[in-house]
Structures are given as C-alpha cells and as structure tokens.
N, C-alpha and C positions, 0 to 999 in steps of 0.2 A: 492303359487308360490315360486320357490326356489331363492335365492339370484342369479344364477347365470341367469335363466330367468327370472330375471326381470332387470338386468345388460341390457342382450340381446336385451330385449325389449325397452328399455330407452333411447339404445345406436343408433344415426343415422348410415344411409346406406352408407357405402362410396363412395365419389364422383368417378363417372367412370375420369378417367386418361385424362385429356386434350391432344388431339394430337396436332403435331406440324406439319401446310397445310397451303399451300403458300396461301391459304383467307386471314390467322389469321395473316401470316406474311406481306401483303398486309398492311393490316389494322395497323399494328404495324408500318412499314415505313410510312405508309399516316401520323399516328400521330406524329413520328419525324420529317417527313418533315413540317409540317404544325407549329409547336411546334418553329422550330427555329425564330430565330428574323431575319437572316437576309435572309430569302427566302421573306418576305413580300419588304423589301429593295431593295432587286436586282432585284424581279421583278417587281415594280414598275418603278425604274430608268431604267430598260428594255425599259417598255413601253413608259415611258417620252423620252426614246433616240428615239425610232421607230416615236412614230408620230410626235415629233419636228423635229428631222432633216429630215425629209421626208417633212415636211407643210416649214421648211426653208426652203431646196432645189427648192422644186414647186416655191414656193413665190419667189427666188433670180430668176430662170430661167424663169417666167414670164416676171419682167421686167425689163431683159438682151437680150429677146430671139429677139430683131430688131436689136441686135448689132452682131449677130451670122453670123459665113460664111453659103455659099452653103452648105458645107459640112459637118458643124456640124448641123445644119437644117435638113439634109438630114437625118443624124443619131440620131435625135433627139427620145427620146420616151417615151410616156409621162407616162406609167404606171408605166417601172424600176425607173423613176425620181422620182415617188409620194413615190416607195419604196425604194429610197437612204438609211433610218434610218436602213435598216435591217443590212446592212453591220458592222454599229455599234451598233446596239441591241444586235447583235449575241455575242459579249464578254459578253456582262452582263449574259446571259443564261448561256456560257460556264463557267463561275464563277460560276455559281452557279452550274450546275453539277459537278465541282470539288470539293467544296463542300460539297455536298449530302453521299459522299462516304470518303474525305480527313478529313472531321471534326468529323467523327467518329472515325478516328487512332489517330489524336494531340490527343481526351480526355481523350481516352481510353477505349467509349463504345463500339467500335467495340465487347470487349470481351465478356462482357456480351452476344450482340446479336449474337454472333457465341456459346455463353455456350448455352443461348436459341434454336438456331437450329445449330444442329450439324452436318448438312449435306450441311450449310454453301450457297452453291449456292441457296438455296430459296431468300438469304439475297440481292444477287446479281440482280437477278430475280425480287426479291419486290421492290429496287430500282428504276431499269430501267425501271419498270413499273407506278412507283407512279409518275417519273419525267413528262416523257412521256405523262400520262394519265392528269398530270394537265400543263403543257407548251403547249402542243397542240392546244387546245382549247385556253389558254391565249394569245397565239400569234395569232392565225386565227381570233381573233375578232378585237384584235390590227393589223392587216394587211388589214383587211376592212375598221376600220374606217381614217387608213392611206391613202389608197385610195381614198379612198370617198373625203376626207379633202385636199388632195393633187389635185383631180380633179375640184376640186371647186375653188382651187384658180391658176390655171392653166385656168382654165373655164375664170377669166377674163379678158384673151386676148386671147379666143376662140382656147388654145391648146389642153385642155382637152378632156378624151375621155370617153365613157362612161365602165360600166360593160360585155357588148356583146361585147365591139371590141376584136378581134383576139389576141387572149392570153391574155387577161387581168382576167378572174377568173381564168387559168391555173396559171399565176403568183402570186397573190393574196393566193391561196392555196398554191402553192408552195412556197412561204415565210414561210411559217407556217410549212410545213414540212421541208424545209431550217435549220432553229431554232433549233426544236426537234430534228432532228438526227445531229447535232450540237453540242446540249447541249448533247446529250447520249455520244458521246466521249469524251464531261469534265467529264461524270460520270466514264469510264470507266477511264480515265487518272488520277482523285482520287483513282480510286482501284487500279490500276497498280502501282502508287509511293508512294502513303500513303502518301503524302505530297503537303501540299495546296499549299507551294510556287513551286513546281516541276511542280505541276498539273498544276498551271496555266502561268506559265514562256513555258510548253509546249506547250499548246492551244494557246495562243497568237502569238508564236510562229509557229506554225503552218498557222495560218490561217491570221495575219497581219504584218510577220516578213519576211517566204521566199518567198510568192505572190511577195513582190515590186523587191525582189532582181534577181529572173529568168531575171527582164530586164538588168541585166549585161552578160548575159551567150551570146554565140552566137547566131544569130535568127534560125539555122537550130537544134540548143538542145532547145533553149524555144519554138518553135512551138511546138514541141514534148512533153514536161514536163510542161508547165502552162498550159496546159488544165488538166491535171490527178492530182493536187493538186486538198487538199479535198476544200478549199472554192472556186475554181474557178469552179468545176465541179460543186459544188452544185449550184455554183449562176448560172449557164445556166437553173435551172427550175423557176426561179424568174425574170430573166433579170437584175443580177448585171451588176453594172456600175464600175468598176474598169480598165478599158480599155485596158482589155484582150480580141481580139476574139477566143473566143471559139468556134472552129468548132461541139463538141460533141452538141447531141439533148438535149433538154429538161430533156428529163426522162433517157435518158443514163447517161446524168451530175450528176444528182440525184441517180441512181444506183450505181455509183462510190462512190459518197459518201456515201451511207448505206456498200458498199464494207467494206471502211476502218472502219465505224463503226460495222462491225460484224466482223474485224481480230482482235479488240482491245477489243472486247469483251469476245469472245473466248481467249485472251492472260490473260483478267481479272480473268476471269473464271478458268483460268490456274491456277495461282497466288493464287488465291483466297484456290485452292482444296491442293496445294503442300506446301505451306509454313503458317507458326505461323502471328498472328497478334502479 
C-alpha cells in the first residue's frame, strides 16, 4: 500500500457540519437560563411573595371580615383575595424576564451568541420560549397551591369557596397566564434597552407606577384609559384587586395584554435584526 493510502485509510471521516435549528438553540437558552444563579433566586422569592401575601391577605380578611360594611361584603371575593400575592409576584417574574435578555448585553455574551446564530432571531425565539416554557408551569402550581391555602384559611369563618365555584379555575389558570405574558415583556424590555436598569425602571413602571396615578386624571379619561393598561387588563382574567372596575371580560382583559406583548415583541425583533450588539 502506497504511503499516500495508507495516510487515507488512517485518516477519520470528517464530521458532517453541525447546523444551527432553533432545537439546538432552545437547548442552548434552557442551559443559560437554568445556569444563572439568580433565576433560582427570583423565582423562589416569586413564589414566597404569591402564597405568603395571598395566605396574609386570606388570614387578615378572615378575621376583619365582621367589622366590614354592606358594601364591602357585597364586593367581597374570595378567590381574587386568596390570589392578592399575584399582583406582587408579578415583579419578581418581570425581573427576571429583563434579565434573561439585559444580562446578556452588561457581559457581553450576547455576541458570542449572535456569532453562533447569525440569523439572530432564533436567539430571540429561544428565549421567549425557554422563559415561558418554565414560568408557566412554575406559577400555575404556585397559583393552586395559593388557592387551596388561601381557601382553607378563609374556610374558618365559613368564607371560602371551593374549586367549582364560578370562575374560580378560570382565575386560578389565568394567574398563571397573568405571570407568563407578563414576564415575556420583561424579556422583551431586556431586548429592547439592553439595559437591566432601563428594563426594569420600565416594567415597574408600567405596571405599578401609572395604574395608581390614572386616579388623578379626570373620571371621564380614567374610565377610558385604566381599563387598557397592560396590568389592569390582564388582571380582569384573574380578578385583581386593585380597585379599578374593569368593565373589559375575562379573556378580552387578557387579549389586551398578549396585544402589547406581541408590539414589544415584534419592536424586539426589530431591534434585534437592524442594529449591532
């Protein structure tokens, strides 16, 4: 055999070219999400915020609730009450969606992961779907067992109510879905400013800054304009208790919200394809 067949023969087969498919880059996002220290942090204190101030609230309205008027009696309800903590859970997700996306411009691996897929929006994509795919689930069990814990201790002074009463799995779920499309426009608010403190001076902003301040405006501009903020509409599929009535339904509340989560998406998206990290 000639030197140069036997070179040939010796020599391995070159590996076929790894493509770059939004699985692989799935998998790539699940492992930097899951990697950081402080996704375990945030969402922890998430949780701790959802069933504490929910098992508070129950527990202090239990035994207040003989000192209450006709009227707040009237408007009483017991399952938004078990879910009070979402209102303040909801920051801790949005943190952390800013996050997901802001903590990769401060370090500077954004570039790397844009040198890896160069077609950039997989990366975006990967995100929103790794957040999504694990806050979901992590708030819909935290929302049950909010419930649950919240009705039991309402249960003893006979307010509580069970699982079947009339909108009570509709709210229950829609907590959960409350959250997630919540959190996706911290993510998208990380992509849009590249900056943790923008990102989240916004969300906050958004969601517990001009809610309280509509009650200065005239009552015939806030009848109009505090229903179509993103957390008032969303909490109409939950029964938040911020003591806005919201004439909008359920699931139109919540369509509103996915609204503005898909123009900030598409604005990321934008952003994402037009300019340099």
């Amino acid at each position: 055999m000639t030197a140069v067949g036997t070179l040939a023969a010796t020599t391995p087969a070159a590996s076929p070219a790894l493509k770059v498919t939004q699985g692989r880059v799935l998998r790539s996002e699940l492992t930097k999400f899951r990697s950081l220290r402080s996704t375990g942090y945030t969402l922890l204190a998430a949780v701790v915020l959802m069933i504490g101030i929910g098992a508070l609230f129950s527990a202090v309205t239990a035994s207040q609730y003989h000192t209450y008027s006709a009227a707040d009696k009237a408007s009483f309800n017991p399952v938004s009450t078990s879910l009070t903590g979402v209102a303040f859970a909801v920051v801790a997700f949005g943190v952390l969606g800013v996050l997901v996306t802001s903590g990769e411009y401060s370090t500077g691996m954004i570039r790397a992961s844009l040198t890896a897929v160069p077609r950039r929006l997989p990366v975006l994509w990967g995100k929103l779907a790794v957040f999504a795919g694990v806050i979901f689930p992590v708030s819909l069990v935290t929302s049950f067992i909010t419930f649950f814990l919240g009705q039991a201790l309402l249960n003893g002074h006979h307010l509580g109510v069970s699982l079947t009463a009339p909108g009570a799995l509709r709210s229950v779920i829609g907590a959960a879905l409350y959250i997630t499309a919540a959190g996706l426009i911290g993510v998208t608010l990380g992509a849009l400013f590249r900056n943790t403190a923008a990102g989240i001076a916004t969300f906050a902003g958004v969601f517990f800054v001009i809610p309280p301040l509509t009650g200065l405006l005239p009552a015939s501009v806030r009848g109009h304009l505090a229903q179509y903020l993103p957390s008032n509409a969303g909490e109409a599929l939950w029964g938040g208790t911020q003591g806005v009535q919201n004439p909008l339904s359920p699931w139109t509340g919540f369509a509103v919200l996915c609204g503005y989560a898909a123009v900030l998406i598409a604005a990321a998206a934008w952003r994402l394809r037009r300019s340099d990290a």
